[in-house]
C-alpha positions in Angstrom: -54.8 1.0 -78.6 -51.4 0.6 -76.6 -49.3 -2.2 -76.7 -50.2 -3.0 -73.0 -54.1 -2.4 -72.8 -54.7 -5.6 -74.3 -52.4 -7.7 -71.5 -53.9 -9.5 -69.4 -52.8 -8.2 -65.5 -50.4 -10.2 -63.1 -53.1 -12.4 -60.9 -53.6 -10.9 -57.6 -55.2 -12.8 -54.6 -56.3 -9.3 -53.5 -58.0 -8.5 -56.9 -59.9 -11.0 -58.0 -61.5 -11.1 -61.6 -65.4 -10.6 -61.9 -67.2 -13.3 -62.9 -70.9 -12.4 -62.3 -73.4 -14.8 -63.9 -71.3 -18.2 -62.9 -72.4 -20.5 -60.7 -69.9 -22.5 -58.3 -70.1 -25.5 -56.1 -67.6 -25.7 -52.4 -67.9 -28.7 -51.0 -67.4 -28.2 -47.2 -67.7 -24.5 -47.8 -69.3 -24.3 -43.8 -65.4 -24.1 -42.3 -61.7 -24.1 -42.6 -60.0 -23.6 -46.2 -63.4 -24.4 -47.9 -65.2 -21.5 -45.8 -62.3 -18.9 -47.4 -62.7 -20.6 -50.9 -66.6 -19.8 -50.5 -65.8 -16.2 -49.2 -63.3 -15.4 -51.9 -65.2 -16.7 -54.6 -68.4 -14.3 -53.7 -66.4 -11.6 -54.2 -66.6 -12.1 -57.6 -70.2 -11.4 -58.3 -70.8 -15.6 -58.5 -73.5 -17.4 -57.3 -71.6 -19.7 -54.8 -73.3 -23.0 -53.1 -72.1 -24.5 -49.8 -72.4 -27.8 -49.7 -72.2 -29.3 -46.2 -73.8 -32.1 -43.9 -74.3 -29.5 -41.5 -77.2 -27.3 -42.1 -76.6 -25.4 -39.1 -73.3 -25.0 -39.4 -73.6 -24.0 -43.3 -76.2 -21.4 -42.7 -74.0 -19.6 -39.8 -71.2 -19.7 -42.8 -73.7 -17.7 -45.5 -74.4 -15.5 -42.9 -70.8 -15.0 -42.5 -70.3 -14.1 -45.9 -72.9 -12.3 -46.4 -72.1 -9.4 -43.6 -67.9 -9.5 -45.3 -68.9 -9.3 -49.0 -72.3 -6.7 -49.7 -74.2 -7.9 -52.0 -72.8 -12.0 -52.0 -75.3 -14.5 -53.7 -74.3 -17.7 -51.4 -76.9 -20.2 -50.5 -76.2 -24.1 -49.3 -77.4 -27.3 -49.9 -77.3 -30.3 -48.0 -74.4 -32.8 -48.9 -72.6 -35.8 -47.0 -70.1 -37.5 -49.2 -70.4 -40.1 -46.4 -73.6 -41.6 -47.5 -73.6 -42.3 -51.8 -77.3 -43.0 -51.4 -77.7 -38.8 -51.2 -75.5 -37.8 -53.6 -77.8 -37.7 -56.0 -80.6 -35.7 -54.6 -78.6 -33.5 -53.3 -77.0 -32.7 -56.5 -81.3 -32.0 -57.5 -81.5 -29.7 -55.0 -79.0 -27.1 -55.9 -81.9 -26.4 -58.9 -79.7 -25.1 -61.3 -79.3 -25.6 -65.2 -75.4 -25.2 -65.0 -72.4 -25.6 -62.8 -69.5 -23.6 -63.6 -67.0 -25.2 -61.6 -66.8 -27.3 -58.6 -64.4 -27.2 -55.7 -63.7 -30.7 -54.1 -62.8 -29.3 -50.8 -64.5 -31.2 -48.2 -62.4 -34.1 -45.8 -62.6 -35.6 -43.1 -59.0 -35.9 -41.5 -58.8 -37.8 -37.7 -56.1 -37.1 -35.5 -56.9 -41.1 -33.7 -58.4 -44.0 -33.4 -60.8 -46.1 -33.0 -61.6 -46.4 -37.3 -64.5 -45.4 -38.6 -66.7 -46.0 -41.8 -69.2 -44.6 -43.3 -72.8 -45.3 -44.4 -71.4 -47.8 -47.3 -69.2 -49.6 -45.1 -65.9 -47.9 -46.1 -62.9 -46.7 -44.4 -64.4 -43.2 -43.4 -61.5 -40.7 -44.9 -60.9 -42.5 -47.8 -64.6 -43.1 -48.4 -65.3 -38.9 -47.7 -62.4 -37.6 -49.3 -62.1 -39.6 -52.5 -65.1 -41.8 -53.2 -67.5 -39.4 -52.1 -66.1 -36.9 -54.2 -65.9 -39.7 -57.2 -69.4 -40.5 -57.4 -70.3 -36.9 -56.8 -69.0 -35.7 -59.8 -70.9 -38.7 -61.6 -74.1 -36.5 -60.4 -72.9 -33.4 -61.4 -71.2 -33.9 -65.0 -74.5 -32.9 -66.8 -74.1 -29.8 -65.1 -71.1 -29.4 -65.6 -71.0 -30.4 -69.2 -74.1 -27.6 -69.7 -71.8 -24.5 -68.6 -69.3 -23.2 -71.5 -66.1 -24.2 -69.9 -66.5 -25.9 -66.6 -63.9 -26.8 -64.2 -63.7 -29.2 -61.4 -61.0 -28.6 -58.6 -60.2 -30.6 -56.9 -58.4 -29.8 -53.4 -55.7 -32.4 -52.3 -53.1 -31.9 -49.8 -49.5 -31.2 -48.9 -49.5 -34.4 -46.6 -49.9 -36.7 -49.6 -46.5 -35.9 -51.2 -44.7 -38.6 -49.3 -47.5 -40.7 -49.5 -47.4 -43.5 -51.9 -50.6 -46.1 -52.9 -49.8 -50.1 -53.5 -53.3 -50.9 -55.9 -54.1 -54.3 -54.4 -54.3 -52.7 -51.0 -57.8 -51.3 -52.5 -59.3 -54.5 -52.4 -62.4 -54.7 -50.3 -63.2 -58.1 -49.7 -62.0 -61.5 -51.4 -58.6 -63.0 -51.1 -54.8 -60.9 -51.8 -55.0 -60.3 -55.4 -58.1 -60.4 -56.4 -58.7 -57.1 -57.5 -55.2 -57.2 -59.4 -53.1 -54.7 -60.1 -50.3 -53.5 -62.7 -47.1 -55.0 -62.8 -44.6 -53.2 -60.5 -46.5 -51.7 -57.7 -46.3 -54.1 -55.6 -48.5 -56.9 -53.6 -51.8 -56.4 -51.6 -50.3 -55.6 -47.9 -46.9 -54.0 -48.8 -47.7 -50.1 -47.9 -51.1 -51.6 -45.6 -54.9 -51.5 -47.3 -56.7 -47.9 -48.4 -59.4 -49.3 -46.3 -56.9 -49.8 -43.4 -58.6 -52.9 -42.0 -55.4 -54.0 -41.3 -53.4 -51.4 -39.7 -55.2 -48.3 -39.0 -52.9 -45.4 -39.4 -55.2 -42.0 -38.9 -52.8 -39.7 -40.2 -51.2 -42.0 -42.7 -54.7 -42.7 -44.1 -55.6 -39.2 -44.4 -52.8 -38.6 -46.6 -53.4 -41.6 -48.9 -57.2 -40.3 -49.2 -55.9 -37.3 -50.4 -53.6 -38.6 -52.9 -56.3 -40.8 -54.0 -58.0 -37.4 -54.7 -55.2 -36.0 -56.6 -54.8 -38.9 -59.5 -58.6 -38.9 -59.5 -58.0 -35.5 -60.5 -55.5 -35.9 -62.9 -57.2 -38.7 -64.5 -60.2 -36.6 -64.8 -58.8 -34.4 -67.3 -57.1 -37.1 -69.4 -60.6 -38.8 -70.0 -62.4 -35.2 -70.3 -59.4 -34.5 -73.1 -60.0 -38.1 -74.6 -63.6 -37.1 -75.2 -63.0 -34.2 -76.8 -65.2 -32.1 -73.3 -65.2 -28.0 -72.8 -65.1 -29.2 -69.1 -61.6 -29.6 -67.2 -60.3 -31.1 -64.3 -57.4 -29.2 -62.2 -56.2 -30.1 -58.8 -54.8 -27.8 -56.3 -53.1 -28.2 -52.7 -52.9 -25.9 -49.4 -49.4 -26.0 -48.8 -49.6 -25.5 -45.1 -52.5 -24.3 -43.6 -52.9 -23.8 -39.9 -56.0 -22.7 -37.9 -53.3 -20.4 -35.1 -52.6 -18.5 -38.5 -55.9 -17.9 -39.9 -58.0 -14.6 -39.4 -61.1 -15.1 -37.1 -64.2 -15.2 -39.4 -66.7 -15.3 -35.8 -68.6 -17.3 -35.5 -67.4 -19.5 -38.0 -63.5 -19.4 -36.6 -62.0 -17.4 -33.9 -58.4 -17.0 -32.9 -57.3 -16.1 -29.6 -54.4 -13.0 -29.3 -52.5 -16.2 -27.6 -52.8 -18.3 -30.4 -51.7 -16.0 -32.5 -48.8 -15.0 -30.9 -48.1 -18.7 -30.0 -48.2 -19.5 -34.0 -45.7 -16.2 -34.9 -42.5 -18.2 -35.7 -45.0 -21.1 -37.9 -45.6 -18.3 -39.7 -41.9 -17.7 -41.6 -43.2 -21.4 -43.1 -46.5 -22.0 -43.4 -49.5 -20.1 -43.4 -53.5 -19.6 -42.4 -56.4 -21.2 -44.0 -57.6 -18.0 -45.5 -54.2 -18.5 -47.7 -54.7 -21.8 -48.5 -57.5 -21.0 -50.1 -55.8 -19.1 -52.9 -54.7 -21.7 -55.2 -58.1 -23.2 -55.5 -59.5 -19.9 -56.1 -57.1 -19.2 -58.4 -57.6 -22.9 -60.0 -61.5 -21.7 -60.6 -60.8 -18.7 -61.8 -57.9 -17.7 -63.4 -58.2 -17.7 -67.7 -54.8 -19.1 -67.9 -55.2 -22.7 -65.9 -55.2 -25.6 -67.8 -57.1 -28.8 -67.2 -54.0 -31.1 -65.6 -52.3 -29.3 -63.7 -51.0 -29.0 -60.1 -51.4 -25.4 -58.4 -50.0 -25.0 -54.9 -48.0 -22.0 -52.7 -45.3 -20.3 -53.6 -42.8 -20.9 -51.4 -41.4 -24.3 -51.1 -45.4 -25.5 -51.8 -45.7 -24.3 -48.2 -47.0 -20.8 -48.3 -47.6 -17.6 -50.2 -49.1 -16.4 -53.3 -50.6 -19.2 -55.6 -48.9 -21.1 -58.8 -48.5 -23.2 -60.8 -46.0 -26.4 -60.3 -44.2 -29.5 -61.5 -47.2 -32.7 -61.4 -45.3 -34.9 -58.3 -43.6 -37.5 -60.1 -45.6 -40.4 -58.0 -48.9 -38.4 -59.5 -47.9 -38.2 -63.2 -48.5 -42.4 -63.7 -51.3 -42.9 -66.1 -51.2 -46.5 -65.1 -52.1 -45.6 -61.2 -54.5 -43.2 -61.9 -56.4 -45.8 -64.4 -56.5 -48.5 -61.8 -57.9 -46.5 -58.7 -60.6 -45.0 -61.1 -61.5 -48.4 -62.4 -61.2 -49.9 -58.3 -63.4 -46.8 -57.0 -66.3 -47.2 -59.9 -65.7 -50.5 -58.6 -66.3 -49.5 -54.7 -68.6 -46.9 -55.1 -71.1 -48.4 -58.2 -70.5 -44.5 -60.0 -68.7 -44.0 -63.0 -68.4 -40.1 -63.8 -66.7 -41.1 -67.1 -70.1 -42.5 -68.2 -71.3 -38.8 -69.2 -68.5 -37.2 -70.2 -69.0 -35.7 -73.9 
């Protein structure tokens, strides 16, 4: 045998490794960088589930992938991260025995106001993007725990990086400071309330949902480690992912000539959603991730081929990442550390 048969090859978003057999969750796999992870991923010989509030919408995004990849085992199930109450049938109905990983892809991100909430009375990004995802993966550790070497993704975004979260700002009802909070990150009030009851910023409380995600994340894998579980937690980002640079997948997403030609010069920076896609793809795939880390684009985290990078310095605090998990079991009445083992 050479020296080299035995190497594993360089990763290649254009050659992805076979991994027939597995079974893999997208949530909001029905459109944008969710609808690529779900494409990319059935390429692989995977079953793949969509899971999406939209049954319409989710089975015009199988059918999709079914005429681009011959052969592609996709099928979706009904999920809104909006409502808790579901969460747990819906997790029944993909009627499976194992989950092999699970992207946490799905978001809701508005561009204005008036604020919205969803069925459990919470700010409606924050309670989508990180608490419906929480209490999700309550429902699905069994699963999870039941496949050799699981992994949960979970997809945060570029836009949290300048984002920072003050802990007594996740305080739902009662006075300032009754939730508590460690020493040194501030009072209730100082960067404005998760919930944003206060002062509703739509893009700043996107960006603070999806941080929330990421140290929900991280903290994942330090209580899977703890406990000694096959299963690990890894969260990935987009860089920048625009819809002028991403390839028409009809009827699921169509891009005009003009808007192409309009998003040219966007392009020497960031990059379509099809792209975005890759380091979440990569992050369920790829032999050589480890639970804990942070896999993003290439280029300045903007764009380009996927890897591996530094943990934000604002994300590596344990101490954050143990509060919000402690406040969201709190908000959402889920713990997914209860089954880890």
């Amino acid at each position: 045998m050479s020296p080299t048969s035995t190497t594993t090859p360089p990763w290649s978003v254009r050659r992805l490794p076979r991994a027939d057999g597995r079974v893999f969750l997208v949530t909001g796999g029905n459109a944008g960088i969710g609808y690529f992870v779900a494409e990319q991923l059935s390429a692989t010989g995977a079953t793949v589930v969509l899971g999406s509030r939209n049954p319409a919408k989710a089975e015009v995004a199988t059918a999709s992938i079914r005429a681009r990849v011959p052969g592609a085992r996709v099928r979706a199930v009904r999920l809104d991260l909006a409502d808790l109450s579901s969460l747990e049938k819906a997790v029944e109905s993909l009627d499976v025995d194992r989950l092999d990983a699970v992207v946490h892809n799905a978001g809701v991100a508005l561009d204005h106001p008036p604020r919205e909430e969803t069925a459990d009375g919470h700010e409606l990004m924050f309670g989508t993007n990180h608490l419906g995802h929480f209490a999700l993966t309550r429902w699905l550790m069994p699963l999870l725990s039941a496949a050799p070497a699981a992994r949960v993704v979970t997809m945060g975004s570029f836009a949290a990086k300048s984002e920072r979260l003050a802990l007594g700002d996740l305080q739902d009802v009662g006075g300032p400071g009754e939730l508590g909070g460690p020493d040194g990150l501030g009072g209730p009030g100082e960067l404005g309330d998760l919930q944003s009851r206060k002062d509703y910023r739509p893009k700043r409380a996107y960006g603070r949902s999806k941080l929330a995600q990421m140290y929900f994340g991280l903290e994942l894998d330090r209580r899977l480690r703890a406990a000694g579980s096959p299963v690990t937690s890894v969260v990935a980002h987009p860089g920048g992912a625009l819809d002028s640079l991403t390839p028409s997948r009809p009827p699921v997403h169509v891009r005009t000539p003009g808007a192409r030609l309009g998003a040219a010069p966007a392009a020497l920076l960031v990059q379509g959603k099809h792209a975005g896609a890759w380091p979440a793809v990569r992050a369920v795939l790829d032999p050589a991730v480890r639970g804990g880390e942070l896999w993003g684009p290439r280029v300045l985290g903007l764009r380009g081929e996927p890897r591996r990078e530094a943990v934000w310095e604002h994300l590596a605090d344990p101490l954050v990442a143990a509060w919000l998990w402690d406040a969201s079991r709190d908000l959402t009445g889920a713990d997914p550390g209860a089954l880890i083992g």
